[in-house]
C-alpha positions in Angstrom: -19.8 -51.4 60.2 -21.7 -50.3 57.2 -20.3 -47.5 55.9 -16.3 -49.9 56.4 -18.3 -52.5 54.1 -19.2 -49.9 51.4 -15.6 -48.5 51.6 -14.3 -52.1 51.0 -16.5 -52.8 48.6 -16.2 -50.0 46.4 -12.4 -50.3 46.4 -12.8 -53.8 45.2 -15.3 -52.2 42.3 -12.6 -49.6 41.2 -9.7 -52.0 40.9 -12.3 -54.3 38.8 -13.4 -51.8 36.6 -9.4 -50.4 35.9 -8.7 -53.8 35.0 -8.7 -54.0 31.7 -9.3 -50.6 31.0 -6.3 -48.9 31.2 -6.0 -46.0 28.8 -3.1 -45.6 26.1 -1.9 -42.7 28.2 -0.4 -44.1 31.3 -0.8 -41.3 33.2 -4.3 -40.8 32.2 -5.4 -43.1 35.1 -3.4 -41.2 37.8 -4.9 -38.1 36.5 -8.6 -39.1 36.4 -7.9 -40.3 40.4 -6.1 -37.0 41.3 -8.9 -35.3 39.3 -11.7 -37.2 41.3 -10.1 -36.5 44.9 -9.1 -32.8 44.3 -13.0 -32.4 43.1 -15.0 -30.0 45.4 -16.8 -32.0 48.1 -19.3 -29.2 48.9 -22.3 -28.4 46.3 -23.4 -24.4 45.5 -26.0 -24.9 48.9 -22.7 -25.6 51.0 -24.1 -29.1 51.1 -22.2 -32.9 50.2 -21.4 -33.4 47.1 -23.0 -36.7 45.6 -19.9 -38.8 44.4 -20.2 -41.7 42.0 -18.5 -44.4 42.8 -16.7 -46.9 40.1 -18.7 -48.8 38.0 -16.4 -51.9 38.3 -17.0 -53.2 35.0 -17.9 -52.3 31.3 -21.5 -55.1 31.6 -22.8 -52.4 34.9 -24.7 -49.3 34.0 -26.5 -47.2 36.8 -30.5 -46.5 37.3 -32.6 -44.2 39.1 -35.5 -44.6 41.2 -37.5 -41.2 42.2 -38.2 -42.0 46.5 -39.8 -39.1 47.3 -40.4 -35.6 46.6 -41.2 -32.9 49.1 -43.6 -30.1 48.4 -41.6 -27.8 47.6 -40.5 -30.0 44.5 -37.3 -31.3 46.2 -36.2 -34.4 44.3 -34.7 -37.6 46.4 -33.2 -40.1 44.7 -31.9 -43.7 44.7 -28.9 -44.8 42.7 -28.4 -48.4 41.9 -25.5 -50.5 40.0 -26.8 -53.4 37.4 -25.5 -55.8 35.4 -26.8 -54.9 32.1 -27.3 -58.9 31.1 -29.5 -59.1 33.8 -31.7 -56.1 32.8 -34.1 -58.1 31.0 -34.6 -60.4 34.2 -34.7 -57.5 36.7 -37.1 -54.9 37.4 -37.6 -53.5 33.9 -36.6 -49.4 33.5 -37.3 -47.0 31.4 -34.6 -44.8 29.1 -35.0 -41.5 28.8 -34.5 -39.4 25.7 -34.6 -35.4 26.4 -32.5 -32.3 25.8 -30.1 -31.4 28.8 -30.8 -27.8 28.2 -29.2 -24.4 29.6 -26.1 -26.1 31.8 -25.9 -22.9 33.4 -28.4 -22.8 35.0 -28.3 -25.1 37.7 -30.8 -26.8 40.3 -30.1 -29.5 42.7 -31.5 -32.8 43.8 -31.0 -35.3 46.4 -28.7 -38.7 45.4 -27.9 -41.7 47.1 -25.8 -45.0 46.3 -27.7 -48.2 47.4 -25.3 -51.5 47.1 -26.5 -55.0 47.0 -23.9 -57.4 48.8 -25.3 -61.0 49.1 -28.5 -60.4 51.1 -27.5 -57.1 52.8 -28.0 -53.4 51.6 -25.6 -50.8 52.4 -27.9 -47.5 51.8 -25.4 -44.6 51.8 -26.6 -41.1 53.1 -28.6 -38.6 50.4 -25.6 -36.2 48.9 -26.3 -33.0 46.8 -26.0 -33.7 43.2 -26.4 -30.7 40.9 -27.5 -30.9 37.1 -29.4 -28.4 34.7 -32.5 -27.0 36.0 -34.6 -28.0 33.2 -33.8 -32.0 33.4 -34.7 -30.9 36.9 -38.0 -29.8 36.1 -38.8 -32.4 33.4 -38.3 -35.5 36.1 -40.3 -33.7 38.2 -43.0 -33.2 35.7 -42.4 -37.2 34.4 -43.0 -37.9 38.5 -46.4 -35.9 38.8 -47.9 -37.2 35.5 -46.9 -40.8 37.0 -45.0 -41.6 34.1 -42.0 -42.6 35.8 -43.5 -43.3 39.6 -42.4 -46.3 41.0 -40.2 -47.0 37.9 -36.6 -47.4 37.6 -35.5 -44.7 34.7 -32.1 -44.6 33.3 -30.9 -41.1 32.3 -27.6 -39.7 30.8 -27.3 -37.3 33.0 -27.2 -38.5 36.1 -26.5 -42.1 35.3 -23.2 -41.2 33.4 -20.1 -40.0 35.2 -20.1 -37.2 33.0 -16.5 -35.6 34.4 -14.4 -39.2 34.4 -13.2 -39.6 30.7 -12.2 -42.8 30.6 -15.8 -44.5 32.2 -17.7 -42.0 29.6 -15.9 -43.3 26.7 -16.8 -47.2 28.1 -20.3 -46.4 28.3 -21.2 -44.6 25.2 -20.5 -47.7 23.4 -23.6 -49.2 25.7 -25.3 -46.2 24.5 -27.3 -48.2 21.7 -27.8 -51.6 24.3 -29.2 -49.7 27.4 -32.0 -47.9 24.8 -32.9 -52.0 23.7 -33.1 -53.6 26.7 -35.2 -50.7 28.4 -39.0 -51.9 28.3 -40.0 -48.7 27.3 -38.2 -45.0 26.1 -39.7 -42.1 26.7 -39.0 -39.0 25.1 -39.6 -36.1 26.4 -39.9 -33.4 23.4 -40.8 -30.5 25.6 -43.4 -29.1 28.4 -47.2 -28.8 27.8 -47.4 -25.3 26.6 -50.9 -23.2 26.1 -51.0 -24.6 21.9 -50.4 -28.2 23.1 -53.9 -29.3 23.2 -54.9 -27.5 19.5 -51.4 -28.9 18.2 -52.8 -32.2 19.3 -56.2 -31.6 18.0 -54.9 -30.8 14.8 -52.8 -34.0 14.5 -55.7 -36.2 14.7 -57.6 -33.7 12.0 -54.8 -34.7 9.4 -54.7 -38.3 10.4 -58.5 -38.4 9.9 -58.3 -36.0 6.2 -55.1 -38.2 5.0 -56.8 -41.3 5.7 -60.2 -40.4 4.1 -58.7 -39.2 0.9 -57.8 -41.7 -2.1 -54.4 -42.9 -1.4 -54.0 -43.7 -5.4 -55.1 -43.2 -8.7 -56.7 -45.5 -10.8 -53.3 -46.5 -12.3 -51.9 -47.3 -8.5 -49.8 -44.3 -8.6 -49.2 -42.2 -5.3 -51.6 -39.3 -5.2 -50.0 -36.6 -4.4 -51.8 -33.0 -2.9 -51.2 -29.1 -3.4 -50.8 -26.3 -0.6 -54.4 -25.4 -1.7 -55.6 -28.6 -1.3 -54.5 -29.2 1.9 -55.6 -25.8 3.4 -59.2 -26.8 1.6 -59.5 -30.3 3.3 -58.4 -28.8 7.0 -60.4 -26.3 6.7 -57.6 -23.5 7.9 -55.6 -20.6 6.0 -51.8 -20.4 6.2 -52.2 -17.9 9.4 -54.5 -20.3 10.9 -52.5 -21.3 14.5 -53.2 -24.2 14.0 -50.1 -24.6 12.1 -48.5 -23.0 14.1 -49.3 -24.7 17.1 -48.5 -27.7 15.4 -44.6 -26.1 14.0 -44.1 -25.0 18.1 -44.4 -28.4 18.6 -42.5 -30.3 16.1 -39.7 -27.8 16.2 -38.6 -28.6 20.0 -34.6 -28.8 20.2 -35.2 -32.9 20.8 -35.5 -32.8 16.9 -32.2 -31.1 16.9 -30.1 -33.3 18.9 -28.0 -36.6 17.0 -28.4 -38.4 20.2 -31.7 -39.3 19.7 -31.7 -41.2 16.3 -30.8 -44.2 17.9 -32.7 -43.2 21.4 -35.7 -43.8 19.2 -34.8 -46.1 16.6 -34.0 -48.5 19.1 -36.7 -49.4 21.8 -39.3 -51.7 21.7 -42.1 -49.1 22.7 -41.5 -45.3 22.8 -43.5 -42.5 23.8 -43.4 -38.8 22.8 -44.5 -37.0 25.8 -45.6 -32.9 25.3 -46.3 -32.4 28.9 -49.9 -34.6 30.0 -50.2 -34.9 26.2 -48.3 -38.0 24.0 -48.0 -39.6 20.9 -46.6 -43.1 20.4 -44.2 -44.4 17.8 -46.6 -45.8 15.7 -48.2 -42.2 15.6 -44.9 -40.5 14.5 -44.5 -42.2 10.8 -48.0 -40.8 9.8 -46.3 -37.4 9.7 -43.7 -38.6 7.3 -46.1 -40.2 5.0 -48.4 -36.8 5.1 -45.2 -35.0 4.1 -44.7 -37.3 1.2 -48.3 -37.0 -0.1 -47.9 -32.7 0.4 -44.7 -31.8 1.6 -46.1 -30.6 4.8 -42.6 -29.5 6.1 -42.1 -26.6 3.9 -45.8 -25.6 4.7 -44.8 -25.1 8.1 -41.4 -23.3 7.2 -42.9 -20.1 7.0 -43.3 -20.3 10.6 -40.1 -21.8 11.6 -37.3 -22.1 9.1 -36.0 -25.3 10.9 -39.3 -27.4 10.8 -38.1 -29.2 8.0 -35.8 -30.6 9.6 -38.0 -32.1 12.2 -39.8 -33.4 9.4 -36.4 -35.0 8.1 -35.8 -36.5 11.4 -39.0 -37.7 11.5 -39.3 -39.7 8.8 -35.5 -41.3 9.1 -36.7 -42.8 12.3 -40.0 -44.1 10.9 -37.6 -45.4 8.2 -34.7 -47.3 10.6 -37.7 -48.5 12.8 -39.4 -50.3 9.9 -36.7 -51.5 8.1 -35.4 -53.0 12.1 -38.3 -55.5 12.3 -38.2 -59.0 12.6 -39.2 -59.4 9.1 -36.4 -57.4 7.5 -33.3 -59.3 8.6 -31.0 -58.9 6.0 -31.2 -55.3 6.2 -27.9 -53.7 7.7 -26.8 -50.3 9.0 -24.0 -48.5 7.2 -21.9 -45.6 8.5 -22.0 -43.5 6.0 -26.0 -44.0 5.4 -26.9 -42.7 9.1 -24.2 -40.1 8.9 -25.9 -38.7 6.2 -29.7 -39.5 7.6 -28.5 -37.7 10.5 -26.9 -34.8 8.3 -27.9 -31.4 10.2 -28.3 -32.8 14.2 -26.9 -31.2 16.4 -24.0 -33.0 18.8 -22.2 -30.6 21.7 -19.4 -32.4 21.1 -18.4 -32.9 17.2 -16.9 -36.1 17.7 -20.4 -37.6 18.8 -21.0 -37.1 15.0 -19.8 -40.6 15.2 -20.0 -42.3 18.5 -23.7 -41.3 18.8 -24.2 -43.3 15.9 -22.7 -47.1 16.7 -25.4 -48.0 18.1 -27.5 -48.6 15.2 -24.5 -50.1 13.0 -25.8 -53.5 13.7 -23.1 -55.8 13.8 -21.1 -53.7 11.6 -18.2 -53.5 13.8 -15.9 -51.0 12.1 -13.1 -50.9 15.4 -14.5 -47.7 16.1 -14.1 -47.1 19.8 -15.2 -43.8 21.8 -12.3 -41.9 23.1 -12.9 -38.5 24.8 -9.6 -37.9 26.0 -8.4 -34.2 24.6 -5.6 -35.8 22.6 -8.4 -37.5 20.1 -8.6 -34.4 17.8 -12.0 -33.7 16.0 -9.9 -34.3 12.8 -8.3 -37.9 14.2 -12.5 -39.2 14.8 -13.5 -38.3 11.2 -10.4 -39.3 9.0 -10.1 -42.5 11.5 -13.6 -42.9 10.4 -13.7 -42.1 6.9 -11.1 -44.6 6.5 -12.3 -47.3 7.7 -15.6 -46.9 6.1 -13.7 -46.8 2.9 -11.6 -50.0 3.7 -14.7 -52.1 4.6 -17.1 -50.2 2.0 -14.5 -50.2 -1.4 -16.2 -46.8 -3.2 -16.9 -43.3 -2.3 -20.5 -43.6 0.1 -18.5 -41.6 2.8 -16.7 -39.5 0.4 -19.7 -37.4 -1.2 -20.1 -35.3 1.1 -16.4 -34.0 1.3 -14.8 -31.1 0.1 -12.9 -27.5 -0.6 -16.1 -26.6 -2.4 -19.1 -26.2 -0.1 -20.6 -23.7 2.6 -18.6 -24.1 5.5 -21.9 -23.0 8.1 -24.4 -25.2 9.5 -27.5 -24.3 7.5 -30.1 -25.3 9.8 -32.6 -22.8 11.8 -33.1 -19.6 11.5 -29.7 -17.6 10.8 -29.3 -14.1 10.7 -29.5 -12.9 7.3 -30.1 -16.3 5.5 -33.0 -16.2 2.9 -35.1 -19.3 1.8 -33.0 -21.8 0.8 -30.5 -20.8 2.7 -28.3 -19.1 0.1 -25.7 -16.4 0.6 -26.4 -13.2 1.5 -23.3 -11.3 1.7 -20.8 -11.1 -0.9 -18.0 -12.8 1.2 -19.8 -15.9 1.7 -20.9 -15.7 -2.0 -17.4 -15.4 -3.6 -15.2 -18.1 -3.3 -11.7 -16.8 -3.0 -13.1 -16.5 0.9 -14.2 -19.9 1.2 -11.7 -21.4 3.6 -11.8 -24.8 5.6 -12.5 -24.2 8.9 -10.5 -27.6 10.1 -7.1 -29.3 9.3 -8.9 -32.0 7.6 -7.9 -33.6 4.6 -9.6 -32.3 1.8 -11.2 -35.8 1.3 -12.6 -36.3 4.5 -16.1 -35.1 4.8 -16.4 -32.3 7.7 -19.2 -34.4 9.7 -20.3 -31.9 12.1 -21.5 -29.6 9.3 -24.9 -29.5 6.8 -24.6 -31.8 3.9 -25.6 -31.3 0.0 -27.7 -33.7 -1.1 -26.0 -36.4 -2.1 -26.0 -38.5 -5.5 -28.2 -41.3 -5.5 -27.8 -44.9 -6.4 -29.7 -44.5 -9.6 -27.1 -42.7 -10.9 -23.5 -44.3 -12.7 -21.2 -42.2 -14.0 -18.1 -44.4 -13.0 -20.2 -47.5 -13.0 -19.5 -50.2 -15.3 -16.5 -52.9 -16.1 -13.6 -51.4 -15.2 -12.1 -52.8 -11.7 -12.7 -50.7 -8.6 -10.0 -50.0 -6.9 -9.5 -50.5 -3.1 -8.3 -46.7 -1.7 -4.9 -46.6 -0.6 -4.5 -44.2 2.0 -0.9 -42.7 2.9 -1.4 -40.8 5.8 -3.5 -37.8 4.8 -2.8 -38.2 1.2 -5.6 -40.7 -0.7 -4.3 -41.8 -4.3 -6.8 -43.3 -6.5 -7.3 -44.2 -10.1 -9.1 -40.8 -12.4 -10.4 -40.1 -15.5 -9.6 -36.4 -16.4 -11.9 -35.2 -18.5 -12.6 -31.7 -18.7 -12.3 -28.4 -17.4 -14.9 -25.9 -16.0 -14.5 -22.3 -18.1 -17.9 -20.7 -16.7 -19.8 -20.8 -13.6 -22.6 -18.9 -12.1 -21.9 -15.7 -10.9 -23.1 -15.7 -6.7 -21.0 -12.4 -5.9 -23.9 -10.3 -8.0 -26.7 -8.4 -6.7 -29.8 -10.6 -6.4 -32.8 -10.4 -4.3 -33.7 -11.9 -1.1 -36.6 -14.6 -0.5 -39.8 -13.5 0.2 -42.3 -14.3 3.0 -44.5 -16.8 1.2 -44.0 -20.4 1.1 -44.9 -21.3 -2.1 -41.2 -22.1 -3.9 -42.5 -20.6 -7.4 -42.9 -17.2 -6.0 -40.2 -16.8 -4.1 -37.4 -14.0 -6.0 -35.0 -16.5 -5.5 -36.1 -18.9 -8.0 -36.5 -16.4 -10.5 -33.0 -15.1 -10.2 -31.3 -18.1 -9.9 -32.7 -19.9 -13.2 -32.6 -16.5 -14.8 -28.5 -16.3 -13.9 -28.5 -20.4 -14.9 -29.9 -19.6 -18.5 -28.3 -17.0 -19.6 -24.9 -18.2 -18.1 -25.6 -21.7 -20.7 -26.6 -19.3 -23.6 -23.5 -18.1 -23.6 -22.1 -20.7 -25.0 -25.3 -22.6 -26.6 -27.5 -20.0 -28.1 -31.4 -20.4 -28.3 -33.5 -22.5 -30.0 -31.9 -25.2 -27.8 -32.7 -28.9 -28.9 -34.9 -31.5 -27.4 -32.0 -33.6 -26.2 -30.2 -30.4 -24.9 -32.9 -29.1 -22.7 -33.6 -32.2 -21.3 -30.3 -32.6 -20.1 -30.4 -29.3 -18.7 -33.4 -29.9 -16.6 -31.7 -32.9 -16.1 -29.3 -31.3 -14.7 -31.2 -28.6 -12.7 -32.4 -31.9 -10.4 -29.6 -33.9 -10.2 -31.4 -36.4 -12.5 -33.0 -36.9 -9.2 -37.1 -37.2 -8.5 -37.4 -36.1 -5.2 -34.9 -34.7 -2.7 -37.3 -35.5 0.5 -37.6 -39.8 -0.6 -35.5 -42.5 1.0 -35.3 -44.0 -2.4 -33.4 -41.6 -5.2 -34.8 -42.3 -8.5 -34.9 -40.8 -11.6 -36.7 -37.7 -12.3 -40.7 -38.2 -14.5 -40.7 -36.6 -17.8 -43.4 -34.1 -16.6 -40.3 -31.8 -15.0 -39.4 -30.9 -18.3 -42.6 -29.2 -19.2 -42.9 -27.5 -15.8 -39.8 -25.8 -16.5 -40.8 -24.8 -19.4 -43.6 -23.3 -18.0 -42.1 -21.1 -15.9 -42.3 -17.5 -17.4 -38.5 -16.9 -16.5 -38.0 -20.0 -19.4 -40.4 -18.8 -22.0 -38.8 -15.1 -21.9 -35.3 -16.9 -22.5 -36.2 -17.7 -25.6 -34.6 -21.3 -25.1 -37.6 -23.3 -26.8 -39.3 -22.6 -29.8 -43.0 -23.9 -28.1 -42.5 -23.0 -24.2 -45.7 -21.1 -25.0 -47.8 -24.0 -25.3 -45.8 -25.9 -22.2 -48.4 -26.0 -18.6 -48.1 -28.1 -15.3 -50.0 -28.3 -12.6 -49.6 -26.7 -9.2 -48.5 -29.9 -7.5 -46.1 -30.4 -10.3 -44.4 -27.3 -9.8 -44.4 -27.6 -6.8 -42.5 -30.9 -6.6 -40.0 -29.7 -9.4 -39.0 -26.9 -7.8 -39.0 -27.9 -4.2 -36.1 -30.3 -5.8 -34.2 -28.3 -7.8 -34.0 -25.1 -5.4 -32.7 -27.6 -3.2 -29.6 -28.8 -5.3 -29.7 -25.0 -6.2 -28.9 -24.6 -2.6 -25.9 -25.9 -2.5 -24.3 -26.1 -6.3 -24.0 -23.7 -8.9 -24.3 -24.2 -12.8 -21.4 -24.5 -14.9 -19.7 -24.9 -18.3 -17.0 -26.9 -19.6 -14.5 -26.6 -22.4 -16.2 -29.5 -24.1 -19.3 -27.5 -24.1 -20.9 -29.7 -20.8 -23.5 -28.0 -18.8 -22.7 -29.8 -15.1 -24.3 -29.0 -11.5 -20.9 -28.5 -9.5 -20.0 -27.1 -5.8 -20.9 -23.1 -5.0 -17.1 -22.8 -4.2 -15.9 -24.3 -7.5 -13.9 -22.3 -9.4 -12.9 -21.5 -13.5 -9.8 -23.9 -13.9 -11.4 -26.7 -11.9 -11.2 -29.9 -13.4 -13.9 -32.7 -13.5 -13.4 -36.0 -13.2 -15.0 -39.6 -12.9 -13.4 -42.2 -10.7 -14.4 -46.0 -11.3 -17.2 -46.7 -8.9 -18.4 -43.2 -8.2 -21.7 -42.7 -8.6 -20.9 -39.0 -10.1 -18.0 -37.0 -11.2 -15.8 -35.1 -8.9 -14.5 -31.7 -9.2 -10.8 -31.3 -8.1 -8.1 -28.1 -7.8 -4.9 -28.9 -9.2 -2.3 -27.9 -6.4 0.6 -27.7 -9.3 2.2 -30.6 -7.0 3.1 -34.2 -7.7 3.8 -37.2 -5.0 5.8 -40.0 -6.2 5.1 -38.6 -10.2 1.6 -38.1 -9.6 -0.7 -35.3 -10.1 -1.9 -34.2 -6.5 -5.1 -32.4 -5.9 -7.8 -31.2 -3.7 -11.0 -32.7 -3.8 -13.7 -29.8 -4.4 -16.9 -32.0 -4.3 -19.1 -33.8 -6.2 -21.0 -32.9 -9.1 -23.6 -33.9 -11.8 -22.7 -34.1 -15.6 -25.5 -35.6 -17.7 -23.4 -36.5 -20.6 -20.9 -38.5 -18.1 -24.3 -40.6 -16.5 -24.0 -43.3 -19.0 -21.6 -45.2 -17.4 -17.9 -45.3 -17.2 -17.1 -46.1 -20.5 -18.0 -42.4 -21.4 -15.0 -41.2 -19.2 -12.9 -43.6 -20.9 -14.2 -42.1 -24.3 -12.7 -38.7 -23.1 -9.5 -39.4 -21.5 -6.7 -41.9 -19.7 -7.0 -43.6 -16.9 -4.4 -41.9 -14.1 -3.4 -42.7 -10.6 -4.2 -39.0 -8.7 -3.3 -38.0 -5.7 -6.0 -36.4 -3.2 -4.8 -34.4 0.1 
């Protein structure tokens, strides 16, 4: 009589969880049914297939239980339905955060359905379930080292009806509740390989050096430390493998993936497991704070170009897990803030550049609602987002990262061909007539599943002040808005000339790069201000150089010390300009120069210097072009670039929006703008 009561039973499950639930396609139902009985009921051994069976309701999720495995490494399983409000009252499980891996290659394990019915349990017969061979091998590795024995474990994988649409897009939005209520998350970065235990070794030789060193100086300011200095206090050379044991390590693909943002942000305890070999999540923040103190990251880019962004990743987490405490309770997740925290991960699907983020909006319910049917275009998930961030956020915090103007590749890792700061290297990507949009997107609407610029701060105000802001008013794809025009750009930096590649050392003042680029900036400005330059006039181009901004790599933009200016000027590519009639007597310090350059190289990155009619040296998009207009919008932190399109919609100017750029003269506030020209209502598309 068993198996008739699991039949029964899990009929009365799928009519419960379709109630409710039925998709805006009417036909999407029938086809997810069809779909699920035409599957293949044999797996690649010729053995059953494992079939899930309904949920029955959005509150259930599914966990695992490992039974038994064979000698031979054979994996049994138990599968279990629970009501996620009783989790907390149950058994307790862990969630697991890993990379899926090759899906390709394929292993198999052993799965069964267990139902609790009043006091019986139906146990339904093991089935083959297949699934990628390395989340094969990592649960059986997690079942040896006794770190999930005995335990139940949710994982994605497995506990996610991965081909039925409709109960995917239910469940991603318990994404962020299953990872707090789990007891524990464990993350599994990667295997124990033959560096793990010196990588390990090492960490607790730079906890023990950071923590013995003075943390300030006698005026309470942050002490920060050169290359050489740290080299000196570990006691290693920059071919030591040590650091490269520790950048094999902290360069895993679990740094890469979007998912696990709130996977670790969220628990109450995780674990970072390396194999027999962990650290916990009160280990993980020191490495953000070392990076502050010595920018460790872009010591251990010359063995892996990517490890900065682990670092990145890093520290966002040690930054969402503090400010998540009990004691912080005002403190509120925004949309745009963890799009652009998470700027660089890596989603399979682009439209996770979103869903995989609700989680951690807390409370911020923007109507957002995960839908993975193939109708729900890439571009419908990031206009439907950007606009309602704009509605329920009234400025431009989504908006900065939009436009025409940038690179249209992910940056990220090492690319063929790509030099240190990731600049162009072929004369195509360089020159912007070839710079097209790679999507149907509005011109407004940031491409999300692509690397950022860095974005303007909240120090700066160059549409700040009294003059109303302006909710947006969207008409379809079109966005008008109210504009200051106020100049035009007549020269820009010239990126389709020869210039040389990066070099092999780390050290951002020796790299040809550098050189060239300040070299092209200077003599582009000269041009139309010839040397000696003023006081006020170089500071504004250093200014300018940065972003007005301190330090790229800090949660908290500020503005940039005084000292920048004389490290610039003690560059030799400076004093040879001719620029300043003392540069001679300018010095900084190694740290200094270090700190400088590290932040403008990486606006330099991304922008290019330009020159306005007016005579205004800005920091505008690579892909801006001569005949590019700037302009400041009231509440925009900075001016934007836009193309006239030579159109108008209902008698107004339309345009495309370029990006955003940096104009010192326009950072007083917006009373400049209104200085230099009339308030108009513009038309982005």
């Amino acid at each position: 009589m068993e198996p008739n009561h699991a039949v029964s039973a899990n009929r009365l499950m799928e009519e419960e969880y379709f109630e409710g639930h039925e998709p805006s396609d009417p036909d999407q139902r029938l086809q997810e049914n069809a779909a699920e009985s035409c599957r293949q009921t044999t797996s690649i051994d010729g053995t059953a297939r494992f079939r899930y069976k309904p949920l029955g309701s959005e509150k259930t999720i599914r966990l695992l239980k490992i039974t038994r495995i064979s000698q031979s490494d054979s994996l049994h399983c138990t599968m279990i339905h629970m009501d996620r409000y009783n989790l907390l009252h149950g058994p307790g499980f862990i969630a697991l955060s890993y990379r899926w891996g090759d899906e390709s290659i394929i292993g198999t394990m052993q799965l069964r359905n267990v139902f609790v019915h009043g006091t019986t349990e139906i146990a339904e017969d093991y089935e083959t379930k297949e699934l990628p061979q390395s989340t094969l091998d990592m649960l059986v590795e997690l079942y040896k080292t006794e770190r999930i024995t005995d335990r139940w474990f949710w994982i994605d994988v497995l506990c996610l009806n991965q081909a039925a649409i409709l109960e995917k897009s239910a469940q991603v939005r318990l994404m962020g509740s299953i990872f707090e209520l789990a007891s524990e998350a464990l993350v599994y970065v990667g295997p124990q390989i033959e560096s793990t235990a010196l990588a390990m070794e090492f960490w607790e030789k730079l906890r023990v050096t950071f923590a013995e060193l003075p943390q300030v100086d006698a005026d309470g300011k942050i002490l920060y430390l050169s290359y050489e200095e740290i080299l000196r206090y570990t006691d290693t050379t920059w071919a030591s493998p040590e650091w490269q044991a520790l950048q094999q390590h902290l360069t895993r693909p679990w740094f890469r993936r979007l998912w696990v943002m709130q996977e670790a942000v969220l628990p109450r305890s995780v674990t970072y497991v390396w194999g027999r070999f962990a650290l916990t999540a009160h280990d993980m923040p020191l490495f953000a704070y070392w990076d502050m103190r010595s920018n460790l990251g872009m010591m251990l880019y010359q063995h892996d170009s990517s490890c900065w962004f682990s670092v990145k990743m890093m520290t966002e987490i040690a930054f969402l897990r503090s400010n998540r405490t009990p004691a912080n309770k005002h403190w509120v997740g925004v949309l745009h803030n963890l799009i652009w925290w998470c700027d660089g991960a890596h989603a399979t699907d682009p439209r996770d550049r979103i869903y995989g983020l609700l989680g951690l909006l807390d409370g911020e319910d923007l109507g957002i609602v995960p839908d993975y049917s193939p109708g729900n275009t890439i571009e419908n998930v990031y206009t439907d987002a950007t606009k309602r961030s704009m509605t329920r956020h009234p400025g431009f915090d989504i908006m900065y990262g939009a436009g025409i103007g940038w690179k249209k590749k992910n940056l990220i890792g090492n690319i063929a061909g790509e030099t240190w700061f990731g600049q162009p290297d072929t004369q195509s990507e360089a020159d912007p007539s070839t710079a097209t949009s790679e999507t149907s997107l509005p011109s407004w609407v940031p491409d999300f599943n692509r690397t950022f610029a860095h974005l303007p701060g909240n120090h700066l105000s160059a549409g700040i002040g009294h003059v109303p802001v302006e909710s947006a008013a969207f008409e379809g794809d079109f966005l008008a808005l109210p504009a200051y025009v106020v100049d035009v750009v007549t020269h820009i930096m010239d990126f389709t000339s020869p210039r040389p590649l990066s070099g092999e050392k780390v050290e951002v003042q020796d790299d040809p790069y550098t050189t060239w680029y300040f070299r092209n900036a200077l003599e582009l400005v000269k041009t139309r201000h010839p040397p000696p330059w003023s006081a006020s006039f170089y500071a504004s181009f250093w200014r300018t150089l940065t972003f007005n901004t301190s330090d790229v790599a800090s949660d908290v933009a500020q503005f940039p010390p005084a000292e920048y200016g004389d490290t610039l000027a003690s560059l030799d590519v400076v004093k040879e300009s001719g620029i300043l009639a003392n540069s001679s007597t300018r010095v900084s310090t190694s740290v200094q120069k270090q700190r400088f350059l590290t932040t403008a190289m990486a606006f330099g990155s991304w922008h290019a210097v330009c020159v306005t009619a007016s005579g205004l040296v800005g920091l505008v998009p690579r892909y801006t072009t001569v005949g590019d207009v700037v302009a400041v919008c009231p509440g925009a932190r900075a001016p934007f670039v836009l193309r006239s399109t030579g159109n108008e919609r209902d008698g107004k100017k339309v345009f495309q929006f370029v990006g955003t750029g940096y104009v010192h003269e326009l950072n007083e506030g917006i009373h400049v703008a209104a200085s230099k020209g009339e308030l108009e209502s513009i038309v982005l598309r």
